[in-house]
C-alpha positions as a Markdown table, in Angstrom:
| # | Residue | x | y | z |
|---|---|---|---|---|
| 1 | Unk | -38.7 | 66.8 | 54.8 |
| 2 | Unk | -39.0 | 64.2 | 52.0 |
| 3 | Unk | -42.8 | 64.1 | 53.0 |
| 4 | Unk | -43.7 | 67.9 | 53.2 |
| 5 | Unk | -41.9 | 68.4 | 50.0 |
| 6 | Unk | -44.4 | 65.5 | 48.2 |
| 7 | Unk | -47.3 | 67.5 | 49.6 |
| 8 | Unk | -46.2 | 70.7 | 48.2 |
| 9 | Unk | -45.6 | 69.0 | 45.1 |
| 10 | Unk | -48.8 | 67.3 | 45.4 |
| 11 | Unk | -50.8 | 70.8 | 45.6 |
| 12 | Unk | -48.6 | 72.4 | 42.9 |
| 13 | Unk | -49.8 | 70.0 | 40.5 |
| 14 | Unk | -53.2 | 70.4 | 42.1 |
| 15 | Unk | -53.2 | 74.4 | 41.6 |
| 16 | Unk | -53.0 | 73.2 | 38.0 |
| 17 | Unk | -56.5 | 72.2 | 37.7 |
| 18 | Unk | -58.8 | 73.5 | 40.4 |
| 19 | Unk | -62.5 | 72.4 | 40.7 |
| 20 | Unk | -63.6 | 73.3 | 37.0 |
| 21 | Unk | -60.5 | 73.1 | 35.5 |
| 22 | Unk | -58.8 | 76.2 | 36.1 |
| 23 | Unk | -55.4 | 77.3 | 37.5 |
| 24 | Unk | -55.9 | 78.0 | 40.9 |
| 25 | Unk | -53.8 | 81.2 | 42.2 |
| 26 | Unk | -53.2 | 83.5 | 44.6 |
| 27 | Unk | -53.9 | 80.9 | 48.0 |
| 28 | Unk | -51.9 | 80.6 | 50.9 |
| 29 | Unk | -51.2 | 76.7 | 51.8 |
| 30 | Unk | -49.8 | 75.9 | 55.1 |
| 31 | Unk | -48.7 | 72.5 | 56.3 |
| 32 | Unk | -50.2 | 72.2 | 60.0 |
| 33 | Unk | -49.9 | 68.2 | 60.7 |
| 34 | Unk | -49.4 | 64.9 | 59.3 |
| 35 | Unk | -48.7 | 61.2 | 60.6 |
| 36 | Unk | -46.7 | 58.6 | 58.8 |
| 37 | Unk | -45.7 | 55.8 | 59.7 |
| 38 | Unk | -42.3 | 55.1 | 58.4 |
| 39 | Unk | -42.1 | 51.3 | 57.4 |
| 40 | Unk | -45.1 | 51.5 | 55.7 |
| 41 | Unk | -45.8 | 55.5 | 54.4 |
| 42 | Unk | -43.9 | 56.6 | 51.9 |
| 43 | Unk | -43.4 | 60.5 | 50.3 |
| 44 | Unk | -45.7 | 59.1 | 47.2 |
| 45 | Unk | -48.4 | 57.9 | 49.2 |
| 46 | Unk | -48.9 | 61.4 | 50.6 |
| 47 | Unk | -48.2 | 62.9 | 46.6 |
| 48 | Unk | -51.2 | 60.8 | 45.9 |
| 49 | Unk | -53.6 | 61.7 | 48.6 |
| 50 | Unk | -52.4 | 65.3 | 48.2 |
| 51 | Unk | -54.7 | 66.5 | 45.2 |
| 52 | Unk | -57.9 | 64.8 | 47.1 |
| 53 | Unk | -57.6 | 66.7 | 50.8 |
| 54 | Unk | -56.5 | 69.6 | 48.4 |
| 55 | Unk | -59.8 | 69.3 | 46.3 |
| 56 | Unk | -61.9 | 69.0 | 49.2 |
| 57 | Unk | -60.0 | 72.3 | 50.8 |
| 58 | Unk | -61.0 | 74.0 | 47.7 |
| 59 | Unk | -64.9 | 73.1 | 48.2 |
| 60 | Unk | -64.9 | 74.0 | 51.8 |
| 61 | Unk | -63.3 | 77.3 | 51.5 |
| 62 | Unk | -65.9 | 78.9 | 49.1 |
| 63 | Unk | -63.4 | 79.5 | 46.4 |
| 64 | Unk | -64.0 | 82.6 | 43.7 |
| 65 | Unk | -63.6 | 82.4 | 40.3 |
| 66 | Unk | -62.6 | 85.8 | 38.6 |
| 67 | Unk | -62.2 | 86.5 | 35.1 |
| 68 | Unk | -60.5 | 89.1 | 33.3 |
| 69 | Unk | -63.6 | 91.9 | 32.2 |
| 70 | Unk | -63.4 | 94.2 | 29.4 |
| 71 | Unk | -64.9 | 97.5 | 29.5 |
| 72 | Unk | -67.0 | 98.6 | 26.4 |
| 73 | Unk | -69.2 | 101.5 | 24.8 |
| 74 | Unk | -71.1 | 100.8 | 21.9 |
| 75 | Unk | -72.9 | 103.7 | 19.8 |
| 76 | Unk | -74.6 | 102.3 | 17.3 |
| 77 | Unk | -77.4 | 103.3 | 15.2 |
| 78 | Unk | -81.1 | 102.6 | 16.9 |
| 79 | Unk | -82.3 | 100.2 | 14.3 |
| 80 | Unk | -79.4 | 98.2 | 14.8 |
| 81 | Unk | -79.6 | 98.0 | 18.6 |
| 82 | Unk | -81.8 | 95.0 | 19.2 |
| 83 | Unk | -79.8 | 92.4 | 17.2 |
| 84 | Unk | -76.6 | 94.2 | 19.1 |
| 85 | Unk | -78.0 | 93.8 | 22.3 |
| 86 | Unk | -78.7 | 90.0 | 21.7 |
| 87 | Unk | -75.0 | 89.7 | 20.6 |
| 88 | Unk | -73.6 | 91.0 | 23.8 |
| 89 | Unk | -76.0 | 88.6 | 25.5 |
| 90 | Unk | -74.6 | 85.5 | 23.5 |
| 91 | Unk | -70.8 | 86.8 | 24.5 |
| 92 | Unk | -71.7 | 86.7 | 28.4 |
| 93 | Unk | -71.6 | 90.5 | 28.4 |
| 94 | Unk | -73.1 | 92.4 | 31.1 |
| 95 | Unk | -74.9 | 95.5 | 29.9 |
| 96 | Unk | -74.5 | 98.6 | 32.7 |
| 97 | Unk | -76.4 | 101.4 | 30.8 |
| 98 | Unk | -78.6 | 101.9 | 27.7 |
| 99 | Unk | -79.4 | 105.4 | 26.4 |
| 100 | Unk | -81.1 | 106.1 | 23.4 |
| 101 | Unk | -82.1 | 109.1 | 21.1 |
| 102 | Unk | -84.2 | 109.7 | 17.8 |
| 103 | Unk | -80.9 | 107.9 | 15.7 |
| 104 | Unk | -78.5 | 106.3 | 18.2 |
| 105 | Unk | -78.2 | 104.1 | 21.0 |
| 106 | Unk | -75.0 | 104.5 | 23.3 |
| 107 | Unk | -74.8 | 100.8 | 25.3 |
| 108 | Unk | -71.9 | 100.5 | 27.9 |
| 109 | Unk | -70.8 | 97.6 | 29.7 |
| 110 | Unk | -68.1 | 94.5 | 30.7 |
| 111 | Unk | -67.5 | 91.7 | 28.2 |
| 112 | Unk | -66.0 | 88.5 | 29.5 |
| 113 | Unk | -62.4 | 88.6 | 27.9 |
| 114 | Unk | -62.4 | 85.0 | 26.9 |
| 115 | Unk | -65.8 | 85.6 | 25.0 |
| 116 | Unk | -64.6 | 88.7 | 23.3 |
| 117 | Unk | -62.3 | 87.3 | 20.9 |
C-alpha cells in the first residue's frame, strides 16, 4: 500500500499545478498497474515519477479549462459606445448582442471573472 499511497500523493500535489498552472479539479484517477521491484523501488521513486506520467495523462486526455463568466448589460450613451466596446475587448469579454438607438447603445455579454476586477 505504501506505493499506491505515494502515487496518490504524487498526483495530489500534481492537481496543484496542471499544464498552465492551474488547479486541476474534478478528474477521476484510477490506479490500474504498477511494477516495483522491492530491493531497489522505493514509495519515493514512484512520488517522483508520479507528477511526469500525470502531466503526460493531462496532455493526452484533451483537458478543458473553464473559467468562471460574468454576465453583463451595459446601456450607455451612443457617443460613448466605441471606447466602451474596446474596454470589454481589453477585459477578454465576449460581446453577445449590440443594439443601438438615436441616444443609447444597450451591449450584453460574458466578462471573464478574473479580468473583471
Amino acid at each position: 500500500h505504501s506505493f499506491q499511497n505515494a502515487v496518490f500523493e504524487g498526483i495530489r500535489m500534481s492537481c496543484q499545478s496542471g499544464l498552465h498552472g492551474w488547479e486541476v479539479t474534478d478528474l477521476k484517477v484510477t490506479f490500474t498497474q504498477a511494477e516495483y521491484y522491492s530491493p531497489v523501488s522505493t514509495p519515493a521513486d514512484f512520488r517522483q515519477l508520479t507528477p511526469y506520467v500525470f502531466r503526460l495523462a493531462l496532455q493526452q486526455s484533451g483537458v478543458d479549462i473553464l473559467e468562471p463568466m460574468l454576465c453583463f448589460e451595459l446601456q450607455i450613451p451612443q457617443v460613448a459606445s466605441s471606447k466602451a466596446i474596446t474596454d470589454l475587448q481589453k477585459l477578454m469579454s465576449e460581446i453577445e448582442d449590440i443594439s443601438c438607438n438615436n441616444e443609447w447603445c444597450h451591449i450584453k455579454g460574458k466578462v471573464p471573472l478574473n479580468t473583471s476586477k
